[in-house]
C-alpha positions as CSV (number, residue, x, y, z in Angstrom):
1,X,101.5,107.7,50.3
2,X,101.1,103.8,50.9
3,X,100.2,102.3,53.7
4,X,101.1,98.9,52.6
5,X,103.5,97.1,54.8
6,X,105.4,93.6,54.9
7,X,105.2,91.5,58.0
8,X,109.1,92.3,58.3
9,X,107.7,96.1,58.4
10,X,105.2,95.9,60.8
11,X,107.3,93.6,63.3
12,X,110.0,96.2,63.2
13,X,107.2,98.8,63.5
14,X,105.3,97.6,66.4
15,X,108.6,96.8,68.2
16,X,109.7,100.5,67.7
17,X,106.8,102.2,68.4
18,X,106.4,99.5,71.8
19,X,107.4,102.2,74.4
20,X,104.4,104.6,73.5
21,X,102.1,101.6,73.3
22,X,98.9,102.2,75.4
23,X,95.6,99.5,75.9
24,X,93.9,100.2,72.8
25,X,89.5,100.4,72.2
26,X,90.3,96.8,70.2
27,X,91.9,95.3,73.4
28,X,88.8,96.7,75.8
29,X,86.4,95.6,73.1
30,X,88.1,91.9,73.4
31,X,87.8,91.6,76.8
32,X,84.5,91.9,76.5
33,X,83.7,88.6,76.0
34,X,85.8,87.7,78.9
35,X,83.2,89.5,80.9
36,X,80.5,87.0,79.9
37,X,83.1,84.3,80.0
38,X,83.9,84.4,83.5
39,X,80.0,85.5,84.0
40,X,79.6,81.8,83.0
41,X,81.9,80.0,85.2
42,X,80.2,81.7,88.3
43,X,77.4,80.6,87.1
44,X,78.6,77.0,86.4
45,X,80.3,76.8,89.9
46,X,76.4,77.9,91.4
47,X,75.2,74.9,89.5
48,X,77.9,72.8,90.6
49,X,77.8,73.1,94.1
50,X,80.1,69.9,94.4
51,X,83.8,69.4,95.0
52,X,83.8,67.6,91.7
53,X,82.5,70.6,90.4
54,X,84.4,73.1,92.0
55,X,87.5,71.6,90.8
56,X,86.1,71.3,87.3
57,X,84.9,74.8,87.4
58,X,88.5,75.9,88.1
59,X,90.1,74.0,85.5
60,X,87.7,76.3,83.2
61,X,89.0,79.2,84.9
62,X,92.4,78.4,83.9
63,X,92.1,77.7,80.0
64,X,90.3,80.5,80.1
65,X,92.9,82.5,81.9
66,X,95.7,81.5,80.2
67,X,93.8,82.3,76.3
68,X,93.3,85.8,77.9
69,X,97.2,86.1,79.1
70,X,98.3,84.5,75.7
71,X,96.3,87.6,73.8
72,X,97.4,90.0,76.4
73,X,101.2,89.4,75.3
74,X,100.1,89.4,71.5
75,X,98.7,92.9,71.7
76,X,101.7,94.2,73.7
77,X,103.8,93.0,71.1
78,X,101.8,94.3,67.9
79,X,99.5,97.4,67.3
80,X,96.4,95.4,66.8
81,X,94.5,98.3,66.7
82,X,95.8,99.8,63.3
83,X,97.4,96.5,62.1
84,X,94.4,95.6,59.5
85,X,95.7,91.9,59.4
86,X,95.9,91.8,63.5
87,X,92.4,93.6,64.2
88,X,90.6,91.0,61.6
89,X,92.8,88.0,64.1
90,X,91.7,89.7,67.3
91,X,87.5,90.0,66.1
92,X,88.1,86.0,65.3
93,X,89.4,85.2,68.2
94,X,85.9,87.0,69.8
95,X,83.6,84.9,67.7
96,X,86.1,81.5,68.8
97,X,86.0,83.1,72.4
98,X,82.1,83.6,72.5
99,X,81.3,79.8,71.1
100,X,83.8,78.9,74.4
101,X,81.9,80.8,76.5
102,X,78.7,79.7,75.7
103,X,80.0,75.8,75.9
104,X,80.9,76.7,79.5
105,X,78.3,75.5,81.2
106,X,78.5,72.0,79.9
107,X,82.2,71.9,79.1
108,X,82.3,68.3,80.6
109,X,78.8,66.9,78.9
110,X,77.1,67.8,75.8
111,X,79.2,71.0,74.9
112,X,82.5,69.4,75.6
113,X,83.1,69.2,72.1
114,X,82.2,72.5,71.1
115,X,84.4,73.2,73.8
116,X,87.2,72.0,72.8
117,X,87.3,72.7,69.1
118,X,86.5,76.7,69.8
119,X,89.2,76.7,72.5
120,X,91.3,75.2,70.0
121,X,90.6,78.0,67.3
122,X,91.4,80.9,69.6
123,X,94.9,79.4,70.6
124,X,95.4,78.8,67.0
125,X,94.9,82.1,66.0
126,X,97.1,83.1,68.2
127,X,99.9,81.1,67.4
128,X,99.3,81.6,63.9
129,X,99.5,84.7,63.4
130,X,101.7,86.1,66.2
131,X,105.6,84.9,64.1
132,X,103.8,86.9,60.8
133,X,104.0,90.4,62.7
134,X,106.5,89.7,65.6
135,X,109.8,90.7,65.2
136,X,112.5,87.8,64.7
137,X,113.3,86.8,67.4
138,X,110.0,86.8,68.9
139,X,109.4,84.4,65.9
140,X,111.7,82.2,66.8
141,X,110.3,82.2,70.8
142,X,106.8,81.3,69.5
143,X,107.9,78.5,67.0
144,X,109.8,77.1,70.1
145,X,106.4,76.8,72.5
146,X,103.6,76.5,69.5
147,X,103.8,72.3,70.1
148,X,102.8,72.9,74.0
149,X,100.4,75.7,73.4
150,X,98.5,73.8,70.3
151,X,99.1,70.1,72.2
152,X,97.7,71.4,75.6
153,X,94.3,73.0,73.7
154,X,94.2,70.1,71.5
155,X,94.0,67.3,74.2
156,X,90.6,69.1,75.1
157,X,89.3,68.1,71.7
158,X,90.5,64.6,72.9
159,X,89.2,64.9,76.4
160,X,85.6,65.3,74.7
161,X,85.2,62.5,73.7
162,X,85.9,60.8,76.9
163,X,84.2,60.6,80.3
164,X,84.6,61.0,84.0
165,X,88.3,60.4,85.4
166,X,89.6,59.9,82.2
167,X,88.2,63.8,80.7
168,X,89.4,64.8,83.9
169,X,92.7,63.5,83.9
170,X,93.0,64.9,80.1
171,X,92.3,68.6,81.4
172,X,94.6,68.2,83.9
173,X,97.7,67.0,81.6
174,X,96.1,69.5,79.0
175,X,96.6,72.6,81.2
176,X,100.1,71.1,83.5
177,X,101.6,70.9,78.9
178,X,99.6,74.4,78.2
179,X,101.0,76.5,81.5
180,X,104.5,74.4,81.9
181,X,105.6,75.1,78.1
182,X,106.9,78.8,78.6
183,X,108.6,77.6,82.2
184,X,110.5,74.7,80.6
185,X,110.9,76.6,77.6
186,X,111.5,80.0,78.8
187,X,110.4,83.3,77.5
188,X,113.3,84.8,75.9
189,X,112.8,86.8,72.9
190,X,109.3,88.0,74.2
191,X,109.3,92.0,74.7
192,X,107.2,93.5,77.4
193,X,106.0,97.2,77.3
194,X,105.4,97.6,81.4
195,X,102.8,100.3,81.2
196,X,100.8,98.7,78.6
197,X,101.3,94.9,80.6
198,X,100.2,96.2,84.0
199,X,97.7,98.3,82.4
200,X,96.4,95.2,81.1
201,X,96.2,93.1,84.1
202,X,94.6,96.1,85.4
203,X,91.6,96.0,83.7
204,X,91.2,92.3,83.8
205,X,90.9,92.9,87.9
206,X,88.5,95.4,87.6
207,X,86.2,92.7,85.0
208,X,87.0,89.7,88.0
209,X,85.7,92.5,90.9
210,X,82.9,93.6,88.5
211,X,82.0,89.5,88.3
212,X,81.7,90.1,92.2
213,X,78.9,92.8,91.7
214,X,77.1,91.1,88.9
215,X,76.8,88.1,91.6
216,X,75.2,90.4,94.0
217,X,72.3,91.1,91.5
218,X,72.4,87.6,90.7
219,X,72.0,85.9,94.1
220,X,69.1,89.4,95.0
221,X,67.6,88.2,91.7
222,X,63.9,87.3,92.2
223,X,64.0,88.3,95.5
224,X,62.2,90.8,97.7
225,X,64.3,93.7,99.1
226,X,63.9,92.8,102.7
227,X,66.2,94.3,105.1
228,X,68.0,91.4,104.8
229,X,68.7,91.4,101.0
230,X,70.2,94.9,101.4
231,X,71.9,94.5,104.1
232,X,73.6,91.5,102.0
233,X,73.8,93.5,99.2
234,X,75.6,96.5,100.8
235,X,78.0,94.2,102.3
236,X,78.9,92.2,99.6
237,X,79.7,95.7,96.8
238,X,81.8,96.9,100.6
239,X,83.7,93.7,100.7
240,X,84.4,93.8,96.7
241,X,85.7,97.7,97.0
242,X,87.7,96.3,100.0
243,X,89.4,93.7,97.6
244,X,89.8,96.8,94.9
245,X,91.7,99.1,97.9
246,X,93.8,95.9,98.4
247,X,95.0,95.6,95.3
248,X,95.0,98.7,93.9
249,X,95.8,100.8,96.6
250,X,99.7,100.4,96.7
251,X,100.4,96.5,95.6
252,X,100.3,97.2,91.8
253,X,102.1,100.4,91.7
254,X,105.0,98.8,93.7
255,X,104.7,95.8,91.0
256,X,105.0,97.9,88.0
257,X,107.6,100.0,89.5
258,X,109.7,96.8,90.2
259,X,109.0,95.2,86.5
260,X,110.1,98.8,85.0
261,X,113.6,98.6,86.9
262,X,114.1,95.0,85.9
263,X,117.0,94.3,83.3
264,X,115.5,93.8,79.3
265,X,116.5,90.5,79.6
266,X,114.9,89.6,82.7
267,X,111.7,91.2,82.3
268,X,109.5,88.4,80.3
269,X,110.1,86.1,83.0
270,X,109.3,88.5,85.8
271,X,106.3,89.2,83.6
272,X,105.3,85.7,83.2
273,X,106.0,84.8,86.8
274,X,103.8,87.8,88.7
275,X,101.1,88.4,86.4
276,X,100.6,85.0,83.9
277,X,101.0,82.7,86.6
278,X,100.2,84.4,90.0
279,X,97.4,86.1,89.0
280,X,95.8,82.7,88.3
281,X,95.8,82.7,92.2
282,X,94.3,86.4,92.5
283,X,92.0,86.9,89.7
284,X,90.2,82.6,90.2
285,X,90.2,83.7,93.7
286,X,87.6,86.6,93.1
287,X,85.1,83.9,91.6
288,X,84.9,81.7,94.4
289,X,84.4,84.8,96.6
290,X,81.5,85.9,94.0
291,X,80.4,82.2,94.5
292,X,79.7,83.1,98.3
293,X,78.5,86.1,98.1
294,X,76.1,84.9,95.5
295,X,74.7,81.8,98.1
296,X,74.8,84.2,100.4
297,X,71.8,86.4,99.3
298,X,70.3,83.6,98.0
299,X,69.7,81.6,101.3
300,X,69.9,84.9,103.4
301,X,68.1,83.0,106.7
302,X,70.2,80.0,106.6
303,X,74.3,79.2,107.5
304,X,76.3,78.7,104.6
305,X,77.0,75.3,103.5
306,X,80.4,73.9,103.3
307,X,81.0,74.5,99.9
308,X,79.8,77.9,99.7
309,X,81.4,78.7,103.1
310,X,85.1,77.1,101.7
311,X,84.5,79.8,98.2
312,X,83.6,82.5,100.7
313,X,86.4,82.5,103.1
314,X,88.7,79.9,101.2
315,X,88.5,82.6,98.6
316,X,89.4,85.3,100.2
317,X,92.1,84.0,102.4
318,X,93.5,82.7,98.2
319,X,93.3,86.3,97.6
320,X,95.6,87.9,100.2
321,X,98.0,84.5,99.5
322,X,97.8,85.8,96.1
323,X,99.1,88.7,96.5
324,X,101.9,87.9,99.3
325,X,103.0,85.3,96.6
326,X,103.1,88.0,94.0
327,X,105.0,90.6,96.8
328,X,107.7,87.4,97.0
329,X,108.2,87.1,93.6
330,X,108.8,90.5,93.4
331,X,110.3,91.9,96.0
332,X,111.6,88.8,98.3
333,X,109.2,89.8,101.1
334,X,105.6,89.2,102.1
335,X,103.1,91.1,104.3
336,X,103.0,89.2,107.7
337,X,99.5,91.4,108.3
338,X,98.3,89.8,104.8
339,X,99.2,86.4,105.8
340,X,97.7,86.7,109.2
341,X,94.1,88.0,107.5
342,X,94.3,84.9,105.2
343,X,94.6,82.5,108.0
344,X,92.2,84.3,110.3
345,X,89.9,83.8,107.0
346,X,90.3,80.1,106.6
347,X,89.5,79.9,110.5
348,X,86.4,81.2,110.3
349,X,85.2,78.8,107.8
350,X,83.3,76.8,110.5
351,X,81.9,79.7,112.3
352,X,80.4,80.3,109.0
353,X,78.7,77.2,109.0
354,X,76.9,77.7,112.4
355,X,75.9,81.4,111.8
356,X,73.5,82.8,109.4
357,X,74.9,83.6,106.1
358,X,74.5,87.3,106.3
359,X,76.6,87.4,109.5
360,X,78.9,85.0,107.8
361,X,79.6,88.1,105.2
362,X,79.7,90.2,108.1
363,X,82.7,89.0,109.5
364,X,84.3,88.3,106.2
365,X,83.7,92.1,105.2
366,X,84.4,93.7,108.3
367,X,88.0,91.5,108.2
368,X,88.7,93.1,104.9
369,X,87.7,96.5,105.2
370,X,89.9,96.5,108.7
371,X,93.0,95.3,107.0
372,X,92.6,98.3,103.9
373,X,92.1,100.6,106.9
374,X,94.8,99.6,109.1
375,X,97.6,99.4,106.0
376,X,96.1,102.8,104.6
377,X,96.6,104.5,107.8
378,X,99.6,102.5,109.4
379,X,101.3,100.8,107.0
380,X,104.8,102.5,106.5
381,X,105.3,100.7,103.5
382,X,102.1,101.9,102.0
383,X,102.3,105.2,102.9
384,X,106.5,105.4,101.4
385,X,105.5,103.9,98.6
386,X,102.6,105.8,97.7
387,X,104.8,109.2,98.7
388,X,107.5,108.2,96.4
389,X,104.9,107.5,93.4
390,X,103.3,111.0,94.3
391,X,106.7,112.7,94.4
392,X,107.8,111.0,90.9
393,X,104.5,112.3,89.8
């Protein structure tokens, strides 16, 4: 029998089979190299300990981010896995992706080039190939936001060859042409398999949280295993599975259960909306956190400074606004207990600054793991929630 196929074929295939669609080996193999991508932001934000540099090392963030959601909607779209044409597209985009992350660390100097042109490739690819397998009207979608997401990549290239305000300025209009194309433009005509696109975001929380624990052996590097260091340690992997419970616990099974009951026609743009855009917010905001936690057990005797103190706390009050942002878009409500934790966050910023940086975590951790505790045991809209999913069940 032959297993040829036209790109008509396999458009009309992949669309078909979409409902049964699971995360594939090829799709956890590819987010591999997101692993040692966002590896290398923390570690350019450690290096970086400005403003200037903070800024800078979240516009990384977010070209990164957005070539990982732009692959994320390929493969829900098309079978990459036993597509020969869309595996071979995928491994490129890996070497493209790797070349990126290895520029990271000088993506405003020396590598900026490199930078640019490899960023530029993995887009590419994507665009390329994605109206040769997609079914019509998918085509169509892509064709209508290829100039924004090829202009936004290629003003990178541009930005290289530039310096200071101007380069920044350039990543900035870069990634406002890059993110705004598919809000002017709209995503109809993009399809959206919900248990394969949550699935997805899934597992790119668990690499952001897993960036958090690679920090902790990063900052103890070197370091003898005082009391201190543990104690910093044990703190810092508590606070992380605190973020997990957060998220996991209830939030993203009341998300996918909302996406799943929204009309075919509406669906893309909830899609793009909660998890494309908003979970910029939540997924960046795990790096600053690592970012603290990371200063944290390396100056274990000594306050935070400001900027490490702002990642800290300014992270993880982003997180919980991350997620009431994503509860709004969602559902029109937000958690009033979420939004209280954020602010009592940011507050402690300058207690942070006064007290050693271990105590500093402290009170960050403790903060967190109450608020899982409290909504696990009290929350009625955790606990309906999490009944109804176990009665569907």
């Amino acid at each position: 029998m032959s297993t040829d196929h036209s790109p008509s074929q396999v458009g009309e295939e992949t669309l078909g089979a979409e409902q049964e669609q699971s995360v594939t080996p090829l799709e956890l193999f590819f987010d591999l190299v997101f692993v040692f991508a966002f590896t290398q932001v923390s570690s350019y934000l450690a290096q970086n300990l400005t403003w200037a540099g903070m800024a800078r090392g979240a516009a990384i963030f977010a070209a990164l981010w957005w070539a990982w959601v732009c692959y994320s909607w390929l493969t829900g779209s098309v079978d990459a896995e036993d597509v020969l044409p869309a595996r071979l597209v995928i491994l490129m985009a890996m070497v493209s992706m790797l070349l990126v992350a290895l520029a990271v660390p000088d993506a405003f100097g020396d590598d900026a080039l490199l930078f640019g042109l490899a960023y530029f490739a993995v887009r590419l690819l994507h665009i390329a190939f994605y109206p040769i397998v997609a079914p019509p009207e998918t085509r169509q979608a892509v064709f209508r936001i290829a100039p924004g997401f090829l202009g936004g990549p290629l003003l990178l290239v541009v930005a290289s060859f530039t310096q200071g305000v101007t380069q920044s300025a350039l990543w900035v209009v870069a990634l406002l042409i890059d993110y705004g194309v598919v809000y002017i433009q709209g995503v109809q005509g993009f399809h959206v398999t919900v248990s394969h696109f949550v699935e997805r975001h899934r597992l790119i929380m668990i690499i952001a949280l897993g960036e958090s624990l690679v920090a902790i052996g990063i900052g103890a590097s070197g370091l003898s295993l005082t009391t201190g260091v543990i104690a910093a340690a044990i703190l810092g992997i508590v606070l992380v599975i605190a973020f997990w419970w957060l998220y996991f616990d209830y939030i993203v099974l009341a998300a996918e259960k909302r996406l799943s009951k929204e009309p075919e026609s509406k669906r893309a743009v909830l899609a793009r909306d909660s998890y494309s855009y908003i979970h910029l917010l939540i997924v960046g905001s795990i790096m600053f956190v690592a970012l603290g936690i990371e200063q944290t057990l390396a100056h274990i005797d000594e306050p935070l400074g400001l900027i490490p103190a702002v990642a800290l706390f300014g992270g993880g009050a982003l997180y919980l606004i991350g997620h009431n942002v994503f509860r709004y878009r969602d559902h029109r409500t937000i958690s009033v207990l979420r939004l209280v934790v954020s602010v009592v966050s940011l507050a402690l910023i300058p207690v942070a600054l006064q007290v050693r940086s271990t105590v500093a975590l402290f009170l960050l951790t403790a903060l967190f793991v109450g608020l899982a505790v409290y909504e696990t045991i009290w929350s009625t809209h955790r606990n309906r929630l999490r009944s109804a999913t176990v009665s569907s069940d």
